[in-house]
C-alpha positions in Angstrom: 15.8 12.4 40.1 19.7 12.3 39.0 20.1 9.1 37.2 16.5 8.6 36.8 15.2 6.2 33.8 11.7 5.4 32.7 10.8 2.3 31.4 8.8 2.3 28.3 6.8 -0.6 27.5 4.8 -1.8 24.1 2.8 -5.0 24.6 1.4 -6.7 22.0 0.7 -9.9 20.4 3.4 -12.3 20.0 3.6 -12.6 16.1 4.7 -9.1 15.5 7.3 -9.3 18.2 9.9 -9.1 14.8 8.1 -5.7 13.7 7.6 -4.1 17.4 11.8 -4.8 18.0 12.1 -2.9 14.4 10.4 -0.1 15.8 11.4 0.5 19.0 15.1 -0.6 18.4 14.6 3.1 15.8 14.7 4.6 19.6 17.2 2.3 21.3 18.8 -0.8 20.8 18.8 -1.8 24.5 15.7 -3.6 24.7 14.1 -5.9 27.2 12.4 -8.3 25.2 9.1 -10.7 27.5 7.8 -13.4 25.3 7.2 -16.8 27.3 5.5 -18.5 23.9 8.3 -20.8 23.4 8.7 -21.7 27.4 8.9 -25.2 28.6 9.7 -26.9 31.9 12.1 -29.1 30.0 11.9 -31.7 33.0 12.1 -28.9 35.9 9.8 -29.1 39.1 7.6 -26.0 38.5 7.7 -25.1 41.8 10.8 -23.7 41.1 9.7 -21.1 38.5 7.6 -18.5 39.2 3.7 -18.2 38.7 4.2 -14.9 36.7 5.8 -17.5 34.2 4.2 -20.2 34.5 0.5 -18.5 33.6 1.8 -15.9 31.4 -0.1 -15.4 28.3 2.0 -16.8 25.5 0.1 -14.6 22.8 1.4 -11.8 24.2 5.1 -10.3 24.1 6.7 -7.0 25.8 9.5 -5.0 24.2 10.7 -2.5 27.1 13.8 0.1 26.7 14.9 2.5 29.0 14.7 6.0 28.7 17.2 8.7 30.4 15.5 11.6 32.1 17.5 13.9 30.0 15.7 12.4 27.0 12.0 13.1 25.7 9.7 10.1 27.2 6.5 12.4 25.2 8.6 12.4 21.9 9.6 8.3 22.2 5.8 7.5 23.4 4.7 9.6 20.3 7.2 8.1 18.0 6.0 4.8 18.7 2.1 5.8 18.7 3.0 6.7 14.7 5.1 4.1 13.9 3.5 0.7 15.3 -0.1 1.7 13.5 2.0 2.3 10.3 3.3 -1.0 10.0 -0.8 -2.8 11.1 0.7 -3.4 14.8 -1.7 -3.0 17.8 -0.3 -2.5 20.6 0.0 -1.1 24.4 2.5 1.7 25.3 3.0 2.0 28.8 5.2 3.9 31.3 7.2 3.1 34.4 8.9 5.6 36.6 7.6 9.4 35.7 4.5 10.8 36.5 2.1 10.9 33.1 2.0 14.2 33.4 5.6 15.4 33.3 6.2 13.4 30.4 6.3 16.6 28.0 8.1 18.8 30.5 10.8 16.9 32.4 13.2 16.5 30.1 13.3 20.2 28.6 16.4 21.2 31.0 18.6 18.3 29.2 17.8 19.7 25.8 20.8 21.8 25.4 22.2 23.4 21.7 23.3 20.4 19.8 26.3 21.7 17.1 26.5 19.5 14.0 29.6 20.9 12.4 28.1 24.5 10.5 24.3 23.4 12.1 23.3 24.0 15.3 19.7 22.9 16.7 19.1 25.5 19.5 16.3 24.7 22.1 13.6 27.1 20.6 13.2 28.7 24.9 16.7 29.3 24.8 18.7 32.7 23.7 21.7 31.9 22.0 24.4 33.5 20.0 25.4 32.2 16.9 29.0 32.0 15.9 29.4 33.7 12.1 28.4 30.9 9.3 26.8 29.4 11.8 23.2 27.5 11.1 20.5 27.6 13.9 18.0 25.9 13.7 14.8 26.4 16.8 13.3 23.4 17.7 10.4 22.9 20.4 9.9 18.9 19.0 6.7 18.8 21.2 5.1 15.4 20.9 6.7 14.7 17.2 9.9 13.0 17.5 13.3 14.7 16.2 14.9 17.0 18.4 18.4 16.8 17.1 19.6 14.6 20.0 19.2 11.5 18.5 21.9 9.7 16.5 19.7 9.5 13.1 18.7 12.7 13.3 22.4 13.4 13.7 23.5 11.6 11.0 21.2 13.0 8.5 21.9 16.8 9.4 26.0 15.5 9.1 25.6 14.1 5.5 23.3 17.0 4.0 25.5 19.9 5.1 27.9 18.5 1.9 25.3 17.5 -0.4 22.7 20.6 0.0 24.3 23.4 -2.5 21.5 25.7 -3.0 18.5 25.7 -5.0 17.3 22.2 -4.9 13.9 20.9 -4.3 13.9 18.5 -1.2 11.3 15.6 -0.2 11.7 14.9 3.5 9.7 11.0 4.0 9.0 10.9 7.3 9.2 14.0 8.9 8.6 13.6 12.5 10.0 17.3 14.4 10.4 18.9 10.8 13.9 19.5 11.6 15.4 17.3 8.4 13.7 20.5 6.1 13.9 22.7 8.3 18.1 22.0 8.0 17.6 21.9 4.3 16.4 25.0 3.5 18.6 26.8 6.0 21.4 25.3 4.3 19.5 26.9 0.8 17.3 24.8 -0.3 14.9 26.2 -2.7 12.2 24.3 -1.4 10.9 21.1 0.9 8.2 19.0 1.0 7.8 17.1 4.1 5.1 14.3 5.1 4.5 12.1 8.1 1.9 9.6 8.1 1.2 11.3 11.8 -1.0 13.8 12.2 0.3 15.2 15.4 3.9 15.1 14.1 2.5 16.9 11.6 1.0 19.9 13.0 4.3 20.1 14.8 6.4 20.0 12.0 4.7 23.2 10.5 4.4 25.0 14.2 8.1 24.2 13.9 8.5 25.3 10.3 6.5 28.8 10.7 8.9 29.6 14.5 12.0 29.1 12.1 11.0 31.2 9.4 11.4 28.6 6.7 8.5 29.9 4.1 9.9 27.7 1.5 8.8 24.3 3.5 5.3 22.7 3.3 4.6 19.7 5.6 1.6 17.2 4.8 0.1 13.7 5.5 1.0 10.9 3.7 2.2 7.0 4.3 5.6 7.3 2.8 5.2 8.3 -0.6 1.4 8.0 -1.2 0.2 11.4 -0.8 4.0 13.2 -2.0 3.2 16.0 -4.6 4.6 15.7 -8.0 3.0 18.4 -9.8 6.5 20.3 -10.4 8.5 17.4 -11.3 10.9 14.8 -9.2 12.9 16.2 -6.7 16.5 16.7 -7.1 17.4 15.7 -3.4 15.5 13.3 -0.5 16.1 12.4 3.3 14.4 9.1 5.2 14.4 9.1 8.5 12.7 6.1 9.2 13.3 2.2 10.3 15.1 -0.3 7.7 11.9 -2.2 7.0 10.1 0.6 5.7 13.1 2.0 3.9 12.9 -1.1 2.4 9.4 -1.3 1.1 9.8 2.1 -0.2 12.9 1.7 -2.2 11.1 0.6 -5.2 8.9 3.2 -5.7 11.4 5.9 -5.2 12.7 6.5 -9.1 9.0 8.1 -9.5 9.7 10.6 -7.3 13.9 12.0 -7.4 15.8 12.6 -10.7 18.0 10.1 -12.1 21.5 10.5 -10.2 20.2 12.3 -7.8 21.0 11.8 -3.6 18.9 10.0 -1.3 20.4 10.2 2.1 19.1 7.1 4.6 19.0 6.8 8.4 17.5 4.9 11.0 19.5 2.0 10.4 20.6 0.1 13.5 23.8 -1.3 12.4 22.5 -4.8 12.3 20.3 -4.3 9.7 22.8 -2.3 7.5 23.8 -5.3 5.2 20.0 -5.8 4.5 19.2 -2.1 3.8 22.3 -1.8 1.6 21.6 -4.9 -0.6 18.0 -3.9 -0.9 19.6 -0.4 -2.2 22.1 -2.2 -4.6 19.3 -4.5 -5.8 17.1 -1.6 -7.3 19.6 -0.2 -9.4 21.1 2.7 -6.6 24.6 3.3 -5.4 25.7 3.6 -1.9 28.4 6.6 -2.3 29.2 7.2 1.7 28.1 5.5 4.9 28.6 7.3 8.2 27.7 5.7 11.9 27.4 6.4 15.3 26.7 4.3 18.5 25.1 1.6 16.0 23.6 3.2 13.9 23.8 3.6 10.6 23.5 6.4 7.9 23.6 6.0 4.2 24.2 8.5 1.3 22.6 7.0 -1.6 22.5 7.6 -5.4 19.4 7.1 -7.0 
């Protein structure tokens, strides 16, 4: 199967073809994009187009990317199970290429340690020897996405190794994996609270949590900041691992929840929405004090 790709497919109705991109372009922004609503003959003989065309539905639109076989196809088809209920979507999420039932397994000899400058996320099957100073951090992502691999994740883990000094409180929106805390209070965090509005990434998150010995993390449902505990006070640091839309609707309501000055690191930006995430930012009263990339995407380090 060298050089084998999957095609993953959501299908859904034609007026939330803008929020389905959004979402799937968190994954990859090389996507296949079927919507016929707009197609005309324009004066053509129609025998000359196909039938597939000519009688598709024009309610309906498919979004398609392509997924590596050294990539999770069970963490993206997760991801997007979460994410497009989040947002009100129904949809379809199909699969060409793979067998249904290796979708949780196949990719597992790809996932190799990733080494993020002091932090390195270690397959949690794998024995490995860690270099002195060194972070590890286990991961087994199951069906919740983050498994370090991804550039967001990535960006994230690159920004808080600078920030993170010791002894703050963390709120991880967003969770997916767990790995976000998991980093945090390896790099000495005092404590992290993590939420995801999905239950599966959830139970993950604290399988993940309790393999990696990280006592001081609690993970939880909630849709974004709903549900976030705030019986010891705001939190002095928070990570978003989420798409620009939804970092956008939660921007206002994030001064109830992290001290005054405090960081609010940002990711899942696909470059193209960068200049709408960071006026959004500006426009409530933040700073942006660093911006990192990589491949297109886009992290921000944010001042509250």
């Amino acid at each position: 199967m060298a050089g084998a790709w999957t095609k993953l497919t959501v299908t859904g109705n034609v007026r939330e073809l803008d929020n389905i991109v959004a979402v799937m372009s968190m994954l990859d922004n090389g996507l296949m994009i079927e919507d016929y609503s707009d197609f005309s003959l324009n004066g053509m003989y129609g025998e000359l187009v196909d039938d597939s065309i000519l009688n598709a539905d024009r309610d309906t639109v498919r979004v398609s990317l392509f997924v590596p076989e050294e990539r999770s196809l069970a963490e993206y088809k997760e991801f997007l199970e979460a994410r497009l209920p989040a947002l009100g979507i129904s949809a379809e999420i199909s699969a060409e290429g793979i067998c249904e039932d290796d979708w949780a397994e196949s990719w597992k000899q790809y996932y190799k340690p990733v080494p993020l400058g002091k932090v390195t996320i270690v397959p949690a099957w794998e024995d490995y020897d860690a270099k002195e100073g060194e972070v590890i951090i286990k991961m087994d992502p199951g069906m919740a996405f983050g498994t370090g691999t991804h550039e967001t994740t990535r960006l994230v883990i690159r920004l808080m190794q600078d920030i993170i000094k010791g002894g703050e409180r963390v709120l991880d929106v967003g969770t997916g994996s767990g790995i976000l805390s998991i980093c945090a209070s390896k790099l000495g965090a005092k404590s992290c609270n993590a939420y995801d509005i999905d239950p599966v990434a959830v139970k993950v998150a604290r399988e993940n949590v309790l393999a990696d010995g990280c006592d001081n993390v609690t993970v939880e449902v909630s849709d974004l900041l709903k549900n976030v505990d705030l019986s010891e006070g705001k939190y002095d640091f928070c990570v978003a691992n989420i798409v620009a839309d939804i970092i956008i609707r939660m921007l206002p309501d994030v001064p109830r929840y992290i001290k005054s000055g405090s960081p609010l690191i940002l990711s899942g930006i696909i470059g193209d929405r960068a200049d709408e995430v960071r006026c959004a930012v500006l426009s409530h009263g933040f700073s942006v004090e660093k911006e990192i990339s990589e491949n297109d995407w886009v992290g921000m380090l944010v001042r509250v």
